[in-house]
DSSP file (Angstrom, degrees, kcal/mol; ACC not computed):
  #  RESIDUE AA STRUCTURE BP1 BP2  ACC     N-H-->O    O-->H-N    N-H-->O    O-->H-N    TCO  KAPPA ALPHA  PHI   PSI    X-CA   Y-CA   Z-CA
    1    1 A X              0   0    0      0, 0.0     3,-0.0     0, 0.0     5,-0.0   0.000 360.0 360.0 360.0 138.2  -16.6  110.4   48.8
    2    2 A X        -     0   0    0      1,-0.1     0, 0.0     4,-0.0     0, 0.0  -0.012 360.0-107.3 -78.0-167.4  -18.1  112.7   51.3
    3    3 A X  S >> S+     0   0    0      2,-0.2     4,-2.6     3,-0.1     3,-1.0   0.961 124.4  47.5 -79.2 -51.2  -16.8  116.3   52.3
    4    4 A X  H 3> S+     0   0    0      1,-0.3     4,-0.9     2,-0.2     5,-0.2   0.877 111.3  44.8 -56.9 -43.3  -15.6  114.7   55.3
    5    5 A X  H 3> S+     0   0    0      1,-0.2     4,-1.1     2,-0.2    -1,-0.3   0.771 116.6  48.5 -70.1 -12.2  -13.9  111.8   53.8
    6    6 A X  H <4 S+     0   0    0     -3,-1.0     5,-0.2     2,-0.2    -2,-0.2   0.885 110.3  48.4 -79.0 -49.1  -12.7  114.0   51.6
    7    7 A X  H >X S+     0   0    0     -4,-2.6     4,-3.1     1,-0.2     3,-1.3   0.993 115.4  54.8 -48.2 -94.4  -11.5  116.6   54.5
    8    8 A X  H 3X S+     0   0    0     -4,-0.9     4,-2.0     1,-0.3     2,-1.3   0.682 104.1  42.8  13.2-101.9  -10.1  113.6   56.0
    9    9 A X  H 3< S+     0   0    0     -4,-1.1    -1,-0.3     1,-0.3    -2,-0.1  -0.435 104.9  64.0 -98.7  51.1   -8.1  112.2   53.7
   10   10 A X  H <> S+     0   0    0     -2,-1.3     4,-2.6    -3,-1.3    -1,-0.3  -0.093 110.8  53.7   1.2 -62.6   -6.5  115.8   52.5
   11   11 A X  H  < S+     0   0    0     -4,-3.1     4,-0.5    -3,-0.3    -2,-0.2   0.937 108.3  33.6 -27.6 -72.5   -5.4  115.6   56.0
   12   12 A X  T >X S+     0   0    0     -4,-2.0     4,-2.1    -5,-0.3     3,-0.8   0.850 112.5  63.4 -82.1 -39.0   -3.8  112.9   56.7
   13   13 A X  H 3> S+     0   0    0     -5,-0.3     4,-2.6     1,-0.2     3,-0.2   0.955 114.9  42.9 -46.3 -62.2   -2.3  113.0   52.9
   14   14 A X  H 3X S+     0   0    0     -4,-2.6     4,-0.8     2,-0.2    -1,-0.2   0.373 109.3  54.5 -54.0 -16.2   -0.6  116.6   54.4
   15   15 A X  H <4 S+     0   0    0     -3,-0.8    -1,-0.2    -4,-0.5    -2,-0.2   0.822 106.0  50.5 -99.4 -55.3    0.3  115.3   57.4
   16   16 A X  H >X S+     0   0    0     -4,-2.1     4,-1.9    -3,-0.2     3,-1.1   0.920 108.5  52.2 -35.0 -75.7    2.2  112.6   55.9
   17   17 A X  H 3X S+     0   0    0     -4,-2.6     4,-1.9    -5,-0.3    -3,-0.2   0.983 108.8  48.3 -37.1 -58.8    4.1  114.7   53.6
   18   18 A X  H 3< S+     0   0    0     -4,-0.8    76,-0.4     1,-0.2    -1,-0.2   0.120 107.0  49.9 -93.2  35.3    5.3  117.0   56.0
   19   19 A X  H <4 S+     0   0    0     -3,-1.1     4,-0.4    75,-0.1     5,-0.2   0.499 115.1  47.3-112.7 -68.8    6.5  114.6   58.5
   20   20 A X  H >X S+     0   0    0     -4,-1.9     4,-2.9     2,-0.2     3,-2.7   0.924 119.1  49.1 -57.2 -74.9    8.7  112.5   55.4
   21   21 A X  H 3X S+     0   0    0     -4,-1.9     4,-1.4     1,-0.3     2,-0.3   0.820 113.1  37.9 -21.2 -86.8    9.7  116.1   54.4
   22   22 A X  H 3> S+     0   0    0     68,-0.3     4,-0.6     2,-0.2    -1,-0.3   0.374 116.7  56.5 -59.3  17.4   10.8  117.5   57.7
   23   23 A X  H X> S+     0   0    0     -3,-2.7     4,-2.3    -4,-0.4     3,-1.8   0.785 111.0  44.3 -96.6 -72.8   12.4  114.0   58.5
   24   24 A X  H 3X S+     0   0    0     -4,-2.9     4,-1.5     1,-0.3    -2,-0.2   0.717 114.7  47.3 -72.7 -22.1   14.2  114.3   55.7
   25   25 A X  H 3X S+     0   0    0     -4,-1.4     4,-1.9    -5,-0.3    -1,-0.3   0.730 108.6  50.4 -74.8 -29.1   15.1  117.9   56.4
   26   26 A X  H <X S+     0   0    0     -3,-1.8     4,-2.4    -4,-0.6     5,-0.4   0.891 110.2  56.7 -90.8 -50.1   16.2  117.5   60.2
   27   27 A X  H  X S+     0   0    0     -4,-2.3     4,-2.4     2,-0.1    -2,-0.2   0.843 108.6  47.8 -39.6 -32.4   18.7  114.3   58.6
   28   28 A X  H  X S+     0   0    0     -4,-1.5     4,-3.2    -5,-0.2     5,-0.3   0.979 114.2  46.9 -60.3 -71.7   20.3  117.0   56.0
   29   29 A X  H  X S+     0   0    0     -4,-1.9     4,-0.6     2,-0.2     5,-0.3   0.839 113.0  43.5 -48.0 -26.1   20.9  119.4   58.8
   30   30 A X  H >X S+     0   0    0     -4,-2.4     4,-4.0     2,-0.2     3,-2.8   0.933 115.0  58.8 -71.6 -50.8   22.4  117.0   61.4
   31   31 A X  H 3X S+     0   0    0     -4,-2.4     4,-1.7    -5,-0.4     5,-0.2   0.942 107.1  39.7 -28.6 -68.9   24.2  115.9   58.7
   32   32 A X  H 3< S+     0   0    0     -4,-3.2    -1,-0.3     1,-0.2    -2,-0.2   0.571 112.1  53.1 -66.4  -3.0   25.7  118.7   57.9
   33   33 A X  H XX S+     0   0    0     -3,-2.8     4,-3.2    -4,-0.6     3,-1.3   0.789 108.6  53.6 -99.9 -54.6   26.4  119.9   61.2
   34   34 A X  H 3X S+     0   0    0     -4,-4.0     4,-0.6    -5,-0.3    -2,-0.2   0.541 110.3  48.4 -66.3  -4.7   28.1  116.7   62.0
   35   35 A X  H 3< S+     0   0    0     -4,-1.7     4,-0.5    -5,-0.3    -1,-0.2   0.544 102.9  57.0 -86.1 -20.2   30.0  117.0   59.4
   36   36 A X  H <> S+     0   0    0     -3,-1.3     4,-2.8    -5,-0.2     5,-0.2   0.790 111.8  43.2 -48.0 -59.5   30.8  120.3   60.0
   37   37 A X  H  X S+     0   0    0     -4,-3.2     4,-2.6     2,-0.2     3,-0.2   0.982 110.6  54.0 -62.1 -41.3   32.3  119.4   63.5
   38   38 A X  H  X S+     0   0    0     -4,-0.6     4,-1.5     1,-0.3    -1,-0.2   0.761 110.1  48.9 -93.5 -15.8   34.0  116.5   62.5
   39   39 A X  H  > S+     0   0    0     -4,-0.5     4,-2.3     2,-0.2    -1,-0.3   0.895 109.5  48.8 -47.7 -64.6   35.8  118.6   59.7
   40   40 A X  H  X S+     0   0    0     -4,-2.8     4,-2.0     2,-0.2     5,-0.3   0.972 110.8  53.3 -73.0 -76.4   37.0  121.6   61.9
   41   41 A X  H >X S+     0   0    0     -4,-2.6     4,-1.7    -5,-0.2     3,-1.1   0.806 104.4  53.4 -59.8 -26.6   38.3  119.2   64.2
   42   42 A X  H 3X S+     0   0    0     -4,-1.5     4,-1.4     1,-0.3     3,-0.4   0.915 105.2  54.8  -9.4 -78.0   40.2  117.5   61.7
   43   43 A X  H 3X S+     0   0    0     -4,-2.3     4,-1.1     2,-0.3    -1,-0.3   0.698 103.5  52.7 -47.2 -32.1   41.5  120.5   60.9
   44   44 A X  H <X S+     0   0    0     -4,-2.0     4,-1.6    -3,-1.1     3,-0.3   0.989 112.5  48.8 -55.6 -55.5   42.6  121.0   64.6
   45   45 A X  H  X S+     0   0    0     -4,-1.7     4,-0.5    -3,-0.4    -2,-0.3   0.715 106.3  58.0 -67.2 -38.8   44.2  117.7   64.4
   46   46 A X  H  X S+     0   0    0     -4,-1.4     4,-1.8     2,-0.2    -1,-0.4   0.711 106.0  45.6  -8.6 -61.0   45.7  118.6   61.3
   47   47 A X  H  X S+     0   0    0     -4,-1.1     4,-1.2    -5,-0.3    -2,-0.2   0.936 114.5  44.6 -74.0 -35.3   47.5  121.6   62.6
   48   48 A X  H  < S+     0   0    0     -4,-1.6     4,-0.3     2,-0.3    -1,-0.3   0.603 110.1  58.7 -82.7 -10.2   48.8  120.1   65.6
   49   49 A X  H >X S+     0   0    0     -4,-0.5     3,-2.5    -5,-0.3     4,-2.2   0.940 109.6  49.2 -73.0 -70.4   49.8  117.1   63.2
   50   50 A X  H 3< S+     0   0    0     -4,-1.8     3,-0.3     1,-0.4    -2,-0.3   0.754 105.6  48.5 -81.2 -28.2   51.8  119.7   61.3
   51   51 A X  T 3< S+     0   0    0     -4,-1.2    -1,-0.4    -5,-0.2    -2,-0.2   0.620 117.1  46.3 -95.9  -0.8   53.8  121.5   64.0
   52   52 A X  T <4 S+     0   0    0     -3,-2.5     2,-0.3    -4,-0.3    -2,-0.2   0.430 116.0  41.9-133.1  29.0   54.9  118.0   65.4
   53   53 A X  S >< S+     0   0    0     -4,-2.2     3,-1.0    -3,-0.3    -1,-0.2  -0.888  73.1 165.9-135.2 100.0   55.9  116.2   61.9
   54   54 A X  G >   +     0   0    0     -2,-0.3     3,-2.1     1,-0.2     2,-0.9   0.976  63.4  68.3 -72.8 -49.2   57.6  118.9   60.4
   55   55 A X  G 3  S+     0   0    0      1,-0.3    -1,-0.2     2,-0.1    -5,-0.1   0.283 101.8  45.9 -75.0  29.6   59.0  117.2   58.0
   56   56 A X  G <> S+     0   0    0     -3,-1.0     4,-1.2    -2,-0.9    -1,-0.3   0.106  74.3 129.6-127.2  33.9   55.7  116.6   56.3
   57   57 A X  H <>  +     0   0    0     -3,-2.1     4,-1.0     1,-0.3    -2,-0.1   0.447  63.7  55.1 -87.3 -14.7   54.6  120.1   56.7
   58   58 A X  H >> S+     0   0    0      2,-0.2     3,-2.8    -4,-0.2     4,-0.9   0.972 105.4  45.9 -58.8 -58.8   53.7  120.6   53.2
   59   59 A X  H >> S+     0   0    0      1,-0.4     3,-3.4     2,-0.2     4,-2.2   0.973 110.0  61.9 -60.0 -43.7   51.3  117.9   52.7
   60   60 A X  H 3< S+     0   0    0     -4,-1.2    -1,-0.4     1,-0.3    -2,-0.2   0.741 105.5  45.0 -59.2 -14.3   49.7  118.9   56.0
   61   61 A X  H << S+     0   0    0     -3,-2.8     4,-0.4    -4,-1.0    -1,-0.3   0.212 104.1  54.2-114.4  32.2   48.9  121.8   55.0
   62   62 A X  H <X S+     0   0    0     -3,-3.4     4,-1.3    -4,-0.9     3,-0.5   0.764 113.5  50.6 -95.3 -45.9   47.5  121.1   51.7
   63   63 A X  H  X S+     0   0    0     -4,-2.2     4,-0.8    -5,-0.3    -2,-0.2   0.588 107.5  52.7 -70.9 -25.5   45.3  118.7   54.0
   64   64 A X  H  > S+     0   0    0     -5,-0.3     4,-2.0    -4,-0.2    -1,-0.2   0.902 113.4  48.3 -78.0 -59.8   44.6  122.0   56.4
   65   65 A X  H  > S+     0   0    0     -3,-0.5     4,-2.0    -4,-0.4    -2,-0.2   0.909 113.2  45.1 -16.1 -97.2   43.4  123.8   52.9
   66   66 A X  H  X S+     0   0    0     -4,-1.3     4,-3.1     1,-0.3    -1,-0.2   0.700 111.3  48.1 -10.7 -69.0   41.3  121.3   51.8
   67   67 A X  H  X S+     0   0    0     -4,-0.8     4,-2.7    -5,-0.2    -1,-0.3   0.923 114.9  47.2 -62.8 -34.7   39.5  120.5   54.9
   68   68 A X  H  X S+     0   0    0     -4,-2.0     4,-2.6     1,-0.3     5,-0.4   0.989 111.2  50.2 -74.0 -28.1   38.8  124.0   55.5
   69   69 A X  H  X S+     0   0    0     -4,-2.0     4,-3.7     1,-0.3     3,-0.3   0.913 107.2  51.4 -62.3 -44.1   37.7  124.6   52.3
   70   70 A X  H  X S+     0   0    0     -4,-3.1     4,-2.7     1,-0.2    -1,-0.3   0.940 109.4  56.7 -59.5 -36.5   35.4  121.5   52.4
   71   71 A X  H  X S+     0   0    0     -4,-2.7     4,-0.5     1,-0.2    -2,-0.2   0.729 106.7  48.8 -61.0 -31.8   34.0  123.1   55.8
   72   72 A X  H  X S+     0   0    0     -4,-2.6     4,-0.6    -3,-0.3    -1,-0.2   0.765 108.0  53.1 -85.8 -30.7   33.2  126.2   54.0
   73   73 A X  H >X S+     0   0    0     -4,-3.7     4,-3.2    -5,-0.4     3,-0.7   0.998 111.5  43.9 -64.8 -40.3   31.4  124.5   51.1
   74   74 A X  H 3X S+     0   0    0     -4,-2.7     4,-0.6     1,-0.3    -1,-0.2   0.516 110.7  52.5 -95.0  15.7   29.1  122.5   53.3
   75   75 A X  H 3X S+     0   0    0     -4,-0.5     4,-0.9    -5,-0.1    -1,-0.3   0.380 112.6  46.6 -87.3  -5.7   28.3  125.4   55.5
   76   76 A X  H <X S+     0   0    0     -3,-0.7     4,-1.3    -4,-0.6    -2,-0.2   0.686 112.8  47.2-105.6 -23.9   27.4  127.5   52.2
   77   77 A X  H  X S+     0   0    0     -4,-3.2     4,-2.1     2,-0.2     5,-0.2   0.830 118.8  47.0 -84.6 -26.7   25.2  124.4   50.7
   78   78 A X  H  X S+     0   0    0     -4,-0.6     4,-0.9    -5,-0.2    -2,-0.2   0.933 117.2  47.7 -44.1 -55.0   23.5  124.4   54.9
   79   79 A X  H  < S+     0   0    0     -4,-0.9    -2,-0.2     2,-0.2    -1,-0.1   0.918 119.3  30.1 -76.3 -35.9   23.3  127.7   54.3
   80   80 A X  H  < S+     0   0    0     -4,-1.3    -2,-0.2     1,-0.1    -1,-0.2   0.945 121.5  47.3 -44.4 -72.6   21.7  127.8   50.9
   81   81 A X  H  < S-     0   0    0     -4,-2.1    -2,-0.2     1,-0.1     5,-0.2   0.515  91.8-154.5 -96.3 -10.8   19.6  124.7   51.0
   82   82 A X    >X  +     0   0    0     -4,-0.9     4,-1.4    -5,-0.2     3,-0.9   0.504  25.5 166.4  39.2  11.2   18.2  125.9   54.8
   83   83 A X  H 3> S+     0   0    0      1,-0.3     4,-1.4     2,-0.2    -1,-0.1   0.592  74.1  50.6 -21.1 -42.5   17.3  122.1   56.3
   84   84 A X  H >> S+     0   0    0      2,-0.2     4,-1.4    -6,-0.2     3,-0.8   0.972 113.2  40.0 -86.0 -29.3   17.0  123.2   59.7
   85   85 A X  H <> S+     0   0    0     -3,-0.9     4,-0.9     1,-0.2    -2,-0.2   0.611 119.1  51.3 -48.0 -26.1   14.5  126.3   59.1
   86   86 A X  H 3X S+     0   0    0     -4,-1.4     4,-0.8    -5,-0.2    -1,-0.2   0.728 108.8  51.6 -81.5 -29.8   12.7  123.9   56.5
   87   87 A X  H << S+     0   0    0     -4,-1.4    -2,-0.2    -3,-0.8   -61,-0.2   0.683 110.7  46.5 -75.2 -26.0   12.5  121.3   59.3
   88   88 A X  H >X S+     0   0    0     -4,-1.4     3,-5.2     1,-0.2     4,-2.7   0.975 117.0  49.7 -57.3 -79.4   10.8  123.8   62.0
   89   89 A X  H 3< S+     0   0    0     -4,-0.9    -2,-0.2     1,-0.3    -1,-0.2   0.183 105.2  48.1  -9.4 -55.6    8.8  124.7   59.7
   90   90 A X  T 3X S+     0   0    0     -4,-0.8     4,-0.6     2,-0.2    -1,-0.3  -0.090 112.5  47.1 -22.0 -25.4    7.6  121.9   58.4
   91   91 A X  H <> S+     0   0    0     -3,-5.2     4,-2.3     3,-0.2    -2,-0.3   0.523 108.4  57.5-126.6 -19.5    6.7  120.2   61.7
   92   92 A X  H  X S+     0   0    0     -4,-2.7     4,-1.1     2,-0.2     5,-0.2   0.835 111.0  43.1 -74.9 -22.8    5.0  123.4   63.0
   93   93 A X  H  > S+     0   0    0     -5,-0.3     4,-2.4     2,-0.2     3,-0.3   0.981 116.3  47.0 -83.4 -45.3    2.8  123.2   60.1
   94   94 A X  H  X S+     0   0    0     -4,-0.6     4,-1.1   -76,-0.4     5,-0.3   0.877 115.1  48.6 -64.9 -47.6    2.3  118.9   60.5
   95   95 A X  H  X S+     0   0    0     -4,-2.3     4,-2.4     1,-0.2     3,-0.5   0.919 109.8  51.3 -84.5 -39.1    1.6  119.4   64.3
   96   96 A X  H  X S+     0   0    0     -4,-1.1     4,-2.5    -3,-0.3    -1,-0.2   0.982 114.8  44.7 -47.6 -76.3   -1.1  122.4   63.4
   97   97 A X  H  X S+     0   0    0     -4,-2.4     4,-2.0     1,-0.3    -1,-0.2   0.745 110.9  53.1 -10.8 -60.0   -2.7  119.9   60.9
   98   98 A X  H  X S+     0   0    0     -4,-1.1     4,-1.5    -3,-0.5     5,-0.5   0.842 114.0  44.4 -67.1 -48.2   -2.6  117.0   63.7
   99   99 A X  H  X S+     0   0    0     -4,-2.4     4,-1.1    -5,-0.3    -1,-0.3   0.899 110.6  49.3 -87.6  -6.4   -4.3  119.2   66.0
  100  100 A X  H  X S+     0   0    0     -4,-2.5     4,-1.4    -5,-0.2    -2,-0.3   0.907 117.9  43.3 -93.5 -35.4   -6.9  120.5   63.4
  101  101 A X  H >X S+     0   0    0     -4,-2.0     4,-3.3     1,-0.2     3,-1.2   0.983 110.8  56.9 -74.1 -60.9   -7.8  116.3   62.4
  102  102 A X  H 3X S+     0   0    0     -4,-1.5     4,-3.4     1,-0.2     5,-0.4   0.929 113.4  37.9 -32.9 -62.9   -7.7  115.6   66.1
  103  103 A X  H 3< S+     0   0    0     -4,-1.1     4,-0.4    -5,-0.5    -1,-0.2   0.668 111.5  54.4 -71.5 -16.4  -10.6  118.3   66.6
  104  104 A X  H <X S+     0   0    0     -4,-1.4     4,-0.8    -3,-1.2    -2,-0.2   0.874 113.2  43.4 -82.8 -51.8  -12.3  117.5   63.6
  105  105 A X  H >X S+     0   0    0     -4,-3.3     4,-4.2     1,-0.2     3,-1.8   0.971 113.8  58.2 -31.9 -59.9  -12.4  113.4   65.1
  106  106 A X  H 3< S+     0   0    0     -4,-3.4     4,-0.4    -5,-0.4    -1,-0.2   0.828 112.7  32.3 -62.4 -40.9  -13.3  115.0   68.5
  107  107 A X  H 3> S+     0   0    0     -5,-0.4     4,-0.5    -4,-0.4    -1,-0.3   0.618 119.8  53.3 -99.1  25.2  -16.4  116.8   67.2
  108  108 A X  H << S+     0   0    0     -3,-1.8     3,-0.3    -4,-0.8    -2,-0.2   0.791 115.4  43.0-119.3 -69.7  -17.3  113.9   64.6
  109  109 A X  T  < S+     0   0    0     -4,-4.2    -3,-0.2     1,-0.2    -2,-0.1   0.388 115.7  44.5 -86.8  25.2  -17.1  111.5   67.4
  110  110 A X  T  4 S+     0   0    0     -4,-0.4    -1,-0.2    -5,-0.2    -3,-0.1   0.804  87.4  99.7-112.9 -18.9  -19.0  113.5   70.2
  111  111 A X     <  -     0   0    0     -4,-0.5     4,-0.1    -3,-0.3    -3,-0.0  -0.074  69.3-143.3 -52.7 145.7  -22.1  114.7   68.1
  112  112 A X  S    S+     0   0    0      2,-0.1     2,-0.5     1,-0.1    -1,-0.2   0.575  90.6  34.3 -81.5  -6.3  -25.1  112.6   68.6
  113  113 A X  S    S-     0   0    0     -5,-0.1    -2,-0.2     1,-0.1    -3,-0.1  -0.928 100.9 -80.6-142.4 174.5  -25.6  113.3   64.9
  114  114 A X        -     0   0    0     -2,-0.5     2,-0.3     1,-0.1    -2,-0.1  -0.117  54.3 -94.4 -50.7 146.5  -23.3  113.8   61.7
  115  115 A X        -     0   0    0     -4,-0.1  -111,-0.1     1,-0.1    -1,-0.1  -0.507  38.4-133.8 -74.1 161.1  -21.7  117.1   60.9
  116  116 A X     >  -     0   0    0     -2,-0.3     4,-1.4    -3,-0.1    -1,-0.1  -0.024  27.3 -90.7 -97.8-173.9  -23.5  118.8   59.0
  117  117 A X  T  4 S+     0   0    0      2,-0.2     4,-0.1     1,-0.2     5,-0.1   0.717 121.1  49.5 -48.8 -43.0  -22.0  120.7   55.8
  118  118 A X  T  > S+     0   0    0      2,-0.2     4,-1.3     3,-0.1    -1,-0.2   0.809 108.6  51.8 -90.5  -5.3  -21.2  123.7   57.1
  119  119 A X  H  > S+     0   0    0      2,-0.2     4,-3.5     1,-0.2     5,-0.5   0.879 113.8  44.0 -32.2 -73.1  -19.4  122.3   60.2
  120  120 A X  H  X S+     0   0    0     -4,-1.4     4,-1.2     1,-0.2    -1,-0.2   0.811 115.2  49.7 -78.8  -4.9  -17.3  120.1   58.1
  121  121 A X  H  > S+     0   0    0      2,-0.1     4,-2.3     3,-0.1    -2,-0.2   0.708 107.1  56.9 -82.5 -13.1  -16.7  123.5   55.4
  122  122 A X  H  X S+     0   0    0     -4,-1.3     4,-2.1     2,-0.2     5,-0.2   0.965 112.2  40.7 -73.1 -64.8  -15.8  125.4   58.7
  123  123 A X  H  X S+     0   0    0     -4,-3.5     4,-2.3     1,-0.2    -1,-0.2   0.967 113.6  51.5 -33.3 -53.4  -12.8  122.4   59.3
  124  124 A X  H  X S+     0   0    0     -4,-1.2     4,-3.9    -5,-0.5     5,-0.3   0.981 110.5  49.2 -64.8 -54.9  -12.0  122.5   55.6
  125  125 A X  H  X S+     0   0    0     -4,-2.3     4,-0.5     2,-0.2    -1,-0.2   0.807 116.6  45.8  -8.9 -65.8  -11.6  126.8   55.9
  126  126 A X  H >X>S+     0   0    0     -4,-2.1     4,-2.6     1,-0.3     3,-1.1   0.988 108.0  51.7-100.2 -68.4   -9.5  126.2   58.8
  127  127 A X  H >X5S+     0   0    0     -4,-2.3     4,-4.1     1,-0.3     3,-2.1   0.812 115.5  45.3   8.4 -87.6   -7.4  123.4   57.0
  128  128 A X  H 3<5S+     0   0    0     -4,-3.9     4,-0.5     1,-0.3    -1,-0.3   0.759 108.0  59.7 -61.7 -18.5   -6.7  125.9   53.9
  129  129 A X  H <X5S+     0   0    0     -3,-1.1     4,-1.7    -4,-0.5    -1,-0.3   0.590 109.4  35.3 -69.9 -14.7   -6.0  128.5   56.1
  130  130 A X  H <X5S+     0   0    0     -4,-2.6     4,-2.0    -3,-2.1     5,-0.2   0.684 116.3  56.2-102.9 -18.0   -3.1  127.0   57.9
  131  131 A X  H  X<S+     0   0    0     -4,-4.1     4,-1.3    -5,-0.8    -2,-0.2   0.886 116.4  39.0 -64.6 -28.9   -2.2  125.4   54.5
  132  132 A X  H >> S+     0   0    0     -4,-0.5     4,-3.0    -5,-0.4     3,-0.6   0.943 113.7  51.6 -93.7 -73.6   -2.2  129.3   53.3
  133  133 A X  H 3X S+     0   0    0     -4,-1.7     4,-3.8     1,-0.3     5,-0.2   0.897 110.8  57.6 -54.4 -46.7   -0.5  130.9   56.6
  134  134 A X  H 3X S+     0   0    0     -4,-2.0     4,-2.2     2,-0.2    -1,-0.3   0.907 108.9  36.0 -35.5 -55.3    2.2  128.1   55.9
  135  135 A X  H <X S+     0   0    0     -4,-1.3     4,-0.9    -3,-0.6    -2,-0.2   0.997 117.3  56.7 -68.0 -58.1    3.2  128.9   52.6
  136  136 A X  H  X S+     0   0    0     -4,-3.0     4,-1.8     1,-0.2     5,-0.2   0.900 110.4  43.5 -33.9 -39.5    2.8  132.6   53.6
  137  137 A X  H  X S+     0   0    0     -4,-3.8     4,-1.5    -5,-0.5     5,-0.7   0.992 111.7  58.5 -71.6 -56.2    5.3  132.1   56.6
  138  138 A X  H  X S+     0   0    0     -4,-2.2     4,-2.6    -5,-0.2    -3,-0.2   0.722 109.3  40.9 -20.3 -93.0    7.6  130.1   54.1
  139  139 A X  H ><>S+     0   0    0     -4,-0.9     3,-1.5     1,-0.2     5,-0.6   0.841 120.6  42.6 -42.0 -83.3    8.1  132.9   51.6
  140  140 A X  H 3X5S+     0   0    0     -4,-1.8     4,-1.7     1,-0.3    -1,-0.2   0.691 121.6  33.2 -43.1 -66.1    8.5  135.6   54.2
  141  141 A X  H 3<5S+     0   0    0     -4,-1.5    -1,-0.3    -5,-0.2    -2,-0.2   0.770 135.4  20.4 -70.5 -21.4   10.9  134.0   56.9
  142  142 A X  T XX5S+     0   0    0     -4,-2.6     3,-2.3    -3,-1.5     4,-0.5   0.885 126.5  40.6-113.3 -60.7   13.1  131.7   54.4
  143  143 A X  H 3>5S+     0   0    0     -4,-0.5     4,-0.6     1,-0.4    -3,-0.2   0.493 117.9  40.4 -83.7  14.0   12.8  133.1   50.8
  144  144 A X  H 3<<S+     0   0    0     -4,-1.7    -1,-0.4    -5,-0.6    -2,-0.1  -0.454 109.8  63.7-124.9  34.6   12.9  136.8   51.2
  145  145 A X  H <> S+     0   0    0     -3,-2.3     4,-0.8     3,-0.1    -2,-0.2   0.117 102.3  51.5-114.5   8.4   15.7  136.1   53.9
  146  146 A X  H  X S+     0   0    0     -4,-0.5     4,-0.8     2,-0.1    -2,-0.2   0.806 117.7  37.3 -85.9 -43.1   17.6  134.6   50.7
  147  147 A X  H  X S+     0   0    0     -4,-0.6     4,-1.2     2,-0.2    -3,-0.1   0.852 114.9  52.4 -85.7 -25.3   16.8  138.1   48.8
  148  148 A X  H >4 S+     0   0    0      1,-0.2     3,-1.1     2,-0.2    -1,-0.2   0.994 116.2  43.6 -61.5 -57.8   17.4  140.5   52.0
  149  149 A X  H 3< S+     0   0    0     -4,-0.8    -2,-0.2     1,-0.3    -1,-0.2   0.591 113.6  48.9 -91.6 -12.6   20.8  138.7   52.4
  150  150 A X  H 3< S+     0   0    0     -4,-0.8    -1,-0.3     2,-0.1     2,-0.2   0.671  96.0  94.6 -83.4 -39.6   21.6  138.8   48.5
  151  151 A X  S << S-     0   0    0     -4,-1.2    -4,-0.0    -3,-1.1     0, 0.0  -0.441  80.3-127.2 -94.2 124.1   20.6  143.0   48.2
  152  152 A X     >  -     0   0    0     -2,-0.2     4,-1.5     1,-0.1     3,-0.3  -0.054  27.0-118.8 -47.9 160.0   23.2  145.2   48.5
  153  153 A X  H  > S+     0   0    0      2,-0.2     4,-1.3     1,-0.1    -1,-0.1   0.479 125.6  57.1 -97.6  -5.7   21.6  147.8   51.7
  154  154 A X  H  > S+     0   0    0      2,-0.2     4,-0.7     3,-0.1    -1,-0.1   0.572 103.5  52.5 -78.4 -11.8   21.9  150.5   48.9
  155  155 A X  H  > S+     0   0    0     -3,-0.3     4,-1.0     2,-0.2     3,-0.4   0.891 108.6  50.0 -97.9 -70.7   19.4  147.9   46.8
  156  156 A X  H  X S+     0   0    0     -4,-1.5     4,-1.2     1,-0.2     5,-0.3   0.949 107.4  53.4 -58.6 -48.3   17.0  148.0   49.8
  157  157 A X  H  X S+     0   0    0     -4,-1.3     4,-1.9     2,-0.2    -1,-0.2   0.867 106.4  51.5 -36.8 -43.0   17.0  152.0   50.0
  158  158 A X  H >< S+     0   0    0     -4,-0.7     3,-3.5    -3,-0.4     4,-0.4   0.817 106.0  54.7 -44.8 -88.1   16.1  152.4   46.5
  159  159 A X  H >< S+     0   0    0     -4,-1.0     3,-2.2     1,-0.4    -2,-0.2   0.544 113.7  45.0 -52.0 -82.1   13.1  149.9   47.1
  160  160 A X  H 3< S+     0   0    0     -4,-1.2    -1,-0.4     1,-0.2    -2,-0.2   0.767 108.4  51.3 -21.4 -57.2   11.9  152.2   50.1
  161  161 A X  T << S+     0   0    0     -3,-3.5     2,-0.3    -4,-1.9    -1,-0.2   0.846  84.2  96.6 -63.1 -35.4   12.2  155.4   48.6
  162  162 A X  S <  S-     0   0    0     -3,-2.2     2,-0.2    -4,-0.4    -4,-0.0  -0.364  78.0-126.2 -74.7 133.1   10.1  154.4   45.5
  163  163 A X        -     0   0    0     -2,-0.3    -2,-0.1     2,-0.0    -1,-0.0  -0.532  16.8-101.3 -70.1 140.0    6.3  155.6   46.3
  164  164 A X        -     0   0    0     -2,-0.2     0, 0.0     1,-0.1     0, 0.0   0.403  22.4-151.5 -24.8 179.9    3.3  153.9   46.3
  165  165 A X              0   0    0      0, 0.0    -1,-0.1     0, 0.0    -2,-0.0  -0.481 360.0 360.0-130.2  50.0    1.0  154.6   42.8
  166  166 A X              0   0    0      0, 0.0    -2,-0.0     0, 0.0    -3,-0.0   0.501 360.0 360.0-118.1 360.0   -1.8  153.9   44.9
């Protein structure tokens, strides 16, 4: 296998992933948003349910309970589990990819002769570098907004105040 076929098929292997990934990540989140709505209005229906059968006003508002309570779990597993920030994410990295394979085709197919080695290590660079700036953006924007939102603001002041030993 060449560097290019190799380059190549790293590609398209990444590309692949993260299109079935973020697919699957923009289905959780609608899910869960449509389940969301259709929950809270329930719960509307519910209430107005209960002020015009009184005389089943308990059980309607064990049913009121319930629903909201379900509403709050699956906005706290949305919120936890992040599906729409994992689906941006995810498709900003596939379309980078797409456009770096696209540009690698596009000087492959215009040269009057092969690309040479460093050519096709200059692709591969650029390849691991958005492969790299991805995971970098990952950590920052999603999992350090799981530990910012976890930390106490008396938690983050320590963490400032202590000084470099550099």
């Amino acid at each position: 296998m060449t560097r290019k076929q190799y380059l190549e098929s790293e590609l398209a292997t990444q590309i692949e992933r993260l299109d079935r990934e973020s697919t699957r990540h923009k289905r959780l989140y609608r899910g869960l948003r449509y389940l969301v709505f259709a929950l809270t209005a329930c719960s509307a229906v519910l209430a107005g349910a209960a002020l015009a059968v009184p005389q089943h006003l308990e059980v309607i508002n064990v049913a009121i309970v319930v629903t909201s309570a379900v509403v709050g779990f699956v906005t706290s597993v949305e919120g936890l589990r992040k599906p729409s920030e994992l689906w941006i994410h995810e498709r900003t990295t596939m379309y980078a990819l797409k456009d770096l394979e696209r540009a690698l085709q596009y000087a492959a197919s215009e040269s009057q002769r092969p690309l040479g080695a460093q050519e096709i290590d200059g692709y591969f660079a650029r390849f691991q570098a958005l492969l790299g700036a991805a995971g970098t953006r990952w950590s920052r924007e999603i999992l350090n907004n799981d530990k910012s939102q976890s930390e106490t603001p008396e938690d983050r002041a320590q963490e400032e105040e202590v000084p470099d030993e550099g």
